[in-house]
BADREN-671049 format. One line per 5 residues: number of its first residue (from 1); for each residue z, x, y of C-alpha. Coordinates in nm, 4 decimals, padded with zeros to 6 digits. Example, Ala and Ser with C-alpha at 12.3 -4.5 7.8 and 13.67 -1.06 7.14 Angstrom:
# BADREN-671049
1) 00.7800/01.2300/-00.4500 | 00.7140/01.3670/-00.1060
This chain:
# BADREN-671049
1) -04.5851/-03.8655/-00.1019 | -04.2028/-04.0250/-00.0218 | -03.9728/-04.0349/-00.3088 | -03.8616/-04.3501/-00.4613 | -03.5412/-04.4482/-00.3031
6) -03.5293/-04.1767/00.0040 | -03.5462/-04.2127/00.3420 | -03.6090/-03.9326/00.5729 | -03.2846/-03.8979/00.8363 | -03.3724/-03.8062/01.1599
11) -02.9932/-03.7956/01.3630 | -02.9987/-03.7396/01.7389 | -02.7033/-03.5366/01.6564 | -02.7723/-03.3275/01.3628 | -02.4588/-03.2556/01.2296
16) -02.3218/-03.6061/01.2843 | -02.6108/-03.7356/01.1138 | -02.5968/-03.5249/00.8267 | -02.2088/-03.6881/00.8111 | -02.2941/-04.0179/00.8644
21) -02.5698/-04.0210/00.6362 | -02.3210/-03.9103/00.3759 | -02.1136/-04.2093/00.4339 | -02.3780/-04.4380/00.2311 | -02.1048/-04.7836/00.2713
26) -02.1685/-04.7424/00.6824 | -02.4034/-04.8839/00.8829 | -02.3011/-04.7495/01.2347 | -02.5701/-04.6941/01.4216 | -02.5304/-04.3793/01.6509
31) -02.7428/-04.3938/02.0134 | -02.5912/-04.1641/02.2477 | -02.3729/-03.8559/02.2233 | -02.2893/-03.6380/02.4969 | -02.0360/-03.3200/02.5815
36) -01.9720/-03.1739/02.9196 | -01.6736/-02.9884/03.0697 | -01.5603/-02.8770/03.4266 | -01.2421/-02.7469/03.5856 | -01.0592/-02.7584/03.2433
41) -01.1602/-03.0515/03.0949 | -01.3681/-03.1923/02.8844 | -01.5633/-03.5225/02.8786 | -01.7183/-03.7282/02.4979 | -01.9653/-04.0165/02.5425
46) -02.0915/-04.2037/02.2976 | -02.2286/-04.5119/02.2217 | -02.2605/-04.6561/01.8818 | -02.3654/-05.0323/01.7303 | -02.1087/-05.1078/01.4534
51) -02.1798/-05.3366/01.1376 | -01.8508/-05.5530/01.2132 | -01.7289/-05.8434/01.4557 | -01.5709/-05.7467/01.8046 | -01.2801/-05.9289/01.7404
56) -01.2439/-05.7164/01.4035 | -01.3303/-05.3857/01.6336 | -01.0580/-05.4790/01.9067 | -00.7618/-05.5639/01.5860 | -00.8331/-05.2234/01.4494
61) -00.7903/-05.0150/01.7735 | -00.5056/-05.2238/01.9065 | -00.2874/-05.1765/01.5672 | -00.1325/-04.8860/01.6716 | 00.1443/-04.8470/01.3698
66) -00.1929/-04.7846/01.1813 | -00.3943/-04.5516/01.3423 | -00.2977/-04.3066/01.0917 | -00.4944/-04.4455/00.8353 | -00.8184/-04.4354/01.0527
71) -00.8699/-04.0425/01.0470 | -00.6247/-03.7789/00.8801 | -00.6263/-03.6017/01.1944 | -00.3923/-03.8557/01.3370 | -00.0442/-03.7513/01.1895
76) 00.1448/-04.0380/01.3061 | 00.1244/-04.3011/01.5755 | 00.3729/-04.5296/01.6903 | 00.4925/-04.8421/01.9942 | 00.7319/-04.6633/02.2251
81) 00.7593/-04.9639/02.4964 | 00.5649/-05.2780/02.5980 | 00.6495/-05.2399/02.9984 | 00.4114/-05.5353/03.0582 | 00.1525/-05.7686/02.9318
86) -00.1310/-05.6706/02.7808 | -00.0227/-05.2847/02.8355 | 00.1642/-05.0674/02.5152 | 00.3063/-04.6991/02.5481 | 00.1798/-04.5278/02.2230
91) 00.2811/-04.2062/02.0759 | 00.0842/-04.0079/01.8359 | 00.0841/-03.7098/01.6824 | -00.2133/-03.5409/01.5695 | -00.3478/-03.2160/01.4547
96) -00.6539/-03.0339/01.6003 | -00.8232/-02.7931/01.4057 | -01.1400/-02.5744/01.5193 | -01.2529/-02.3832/01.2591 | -00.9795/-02.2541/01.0283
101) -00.7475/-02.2745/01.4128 | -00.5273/-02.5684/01.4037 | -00.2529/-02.6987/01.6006 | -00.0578/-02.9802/01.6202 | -00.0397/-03.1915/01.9145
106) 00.1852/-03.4866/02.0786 | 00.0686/-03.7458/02.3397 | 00.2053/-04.0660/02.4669 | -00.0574/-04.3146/02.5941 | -00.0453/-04.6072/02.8103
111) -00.2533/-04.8479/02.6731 | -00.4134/-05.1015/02.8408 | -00.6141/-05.4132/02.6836 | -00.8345/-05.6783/02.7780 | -00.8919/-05.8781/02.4300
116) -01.1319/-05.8536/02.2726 | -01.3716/-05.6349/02.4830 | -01.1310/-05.3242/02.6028 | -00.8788/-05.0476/02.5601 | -00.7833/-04.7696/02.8138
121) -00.5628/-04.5162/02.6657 | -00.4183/-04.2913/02.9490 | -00.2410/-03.9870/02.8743 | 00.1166/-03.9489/03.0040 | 00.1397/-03.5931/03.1285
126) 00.4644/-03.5252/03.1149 | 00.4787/-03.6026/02.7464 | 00.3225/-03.4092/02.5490 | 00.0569/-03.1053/02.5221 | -00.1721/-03.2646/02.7746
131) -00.2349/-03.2273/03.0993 | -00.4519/-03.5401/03.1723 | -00.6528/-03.7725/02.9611 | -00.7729/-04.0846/02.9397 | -00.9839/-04.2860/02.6466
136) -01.1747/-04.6202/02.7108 | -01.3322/-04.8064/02.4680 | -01.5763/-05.0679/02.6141 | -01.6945/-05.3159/02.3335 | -01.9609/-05.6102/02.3288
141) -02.0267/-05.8467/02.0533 | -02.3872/-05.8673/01.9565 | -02.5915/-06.1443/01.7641 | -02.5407/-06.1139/01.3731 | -02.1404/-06.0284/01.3831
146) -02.1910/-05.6103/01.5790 | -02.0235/-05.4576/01.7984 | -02.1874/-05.2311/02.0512 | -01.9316/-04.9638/02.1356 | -01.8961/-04.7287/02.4455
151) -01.6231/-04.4963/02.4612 | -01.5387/-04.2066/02.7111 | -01.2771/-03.9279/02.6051 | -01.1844/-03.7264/02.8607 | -00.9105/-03.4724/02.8300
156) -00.7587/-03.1689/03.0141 | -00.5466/-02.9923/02.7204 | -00.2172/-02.8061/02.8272 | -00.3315/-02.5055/02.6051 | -00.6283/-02.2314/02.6673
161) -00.9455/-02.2532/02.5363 | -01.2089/-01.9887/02.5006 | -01.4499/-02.0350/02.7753 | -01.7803/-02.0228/02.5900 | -01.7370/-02.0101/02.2150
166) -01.4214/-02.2337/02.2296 | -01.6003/-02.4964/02.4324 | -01.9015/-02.5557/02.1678 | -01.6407/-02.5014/01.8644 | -01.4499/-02.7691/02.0951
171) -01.7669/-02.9829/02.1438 | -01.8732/-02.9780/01.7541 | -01.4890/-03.0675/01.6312 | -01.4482/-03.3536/01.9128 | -01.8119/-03.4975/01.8217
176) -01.7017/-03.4580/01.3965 | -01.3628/-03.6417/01.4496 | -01.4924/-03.9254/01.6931 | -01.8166/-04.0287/01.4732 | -01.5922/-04.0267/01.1589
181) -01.3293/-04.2079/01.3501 | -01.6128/-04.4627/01.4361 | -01.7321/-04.5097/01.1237 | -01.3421/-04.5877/00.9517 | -01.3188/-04.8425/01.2469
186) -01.6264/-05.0219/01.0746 | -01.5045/-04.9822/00.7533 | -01.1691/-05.1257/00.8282 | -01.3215/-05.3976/01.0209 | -01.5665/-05.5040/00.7595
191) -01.2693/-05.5449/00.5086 | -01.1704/-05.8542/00.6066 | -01.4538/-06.0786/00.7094
């Protein structure tokens, strides 16, 4: 026998799910999450529906002065230069933690747009505490006002990490911070409507 008023979760990705599910004002839906590395890098897929218009989506990624208020792991963000249309250098700050380890790290991004259905963020090497990097966010609208979202992370950090235990610790923080980031996108989105 079900109890009145709960429903049984079944996440792909249990510990995201147990997050999400927390989050009751959400209604993300989360279909694919993946996490691979190789030569020093490290590669996040996922693919997500989101309960808000692309247009809405694309305004709240592209506002770079506020990415601070999507996620508290972004310290500060920032327009360094506009070197041509429909392209934006970008510096944040942000801090990575794993575990009770964190660190803060700098990045300048060149950001490159296609409204309202892309963003490539590409890491400027020589700027910060990266050696490569690049983040694409690939968005479609969908009937009844969604979004469907894919986005790649790829990154080759300037510091060590721990070959195996770092890499899952690595894995479980970057697949925490990018589902929570997903879900304030939403929320931000749905605010205006």
């Amino acid at each position: 026998m079900r109890s009145r008023g709960k429903t049984p979760l079944k996440p792909k990705l249990p510990a995201l799910g147990v997050l999400l599910a927390a989050m009751p004002a959400a209604a993300m839906d989360l279909e694919t999450v993946e996490f691979s590395d190789s030569d020093g890098g490290y590669v996040l897929t996922m693919s997500a529906r989101l309960d808000a218009s692309v247009d809405r989506v694309f305004a709240i990624l592209t506002d770079y002065g506020r990415l601070a208020e999507l996620h508290d792991t972004i310290l500060e963000s920032r327009v360094i230069a506009e070197p041509a249309a429909g392209t934006t250098d970008v510096y944040t700050r942000i801090r990575g933690c794993v575990m009770l380890f964190c660190r803060e790290l700098q990045r300048t991004e060149r950001v490159r747009t296609l409204a309202p259905e892309f963003v490539e963020a590409v890491i400027l090497p020589e700027t910060g505490d990266f050696d490569a990097g690049v983040v694409r966010w690939d968005l479609r609208g969908l009937p009844g006002g969604r979004t469907h979202v894919d986005y790649v992370a790829e990154v080759q950090p300037r510091f060590w990490v721990p070959p195996v235990v770092g890499k899952r610790l690595l894995s479980k923080a970057m697949r925490k911070t990018t589902g929570e980031l997903f879900v304030a996108v939403e929320a931000r989105a749905r605010e205006v409507r």
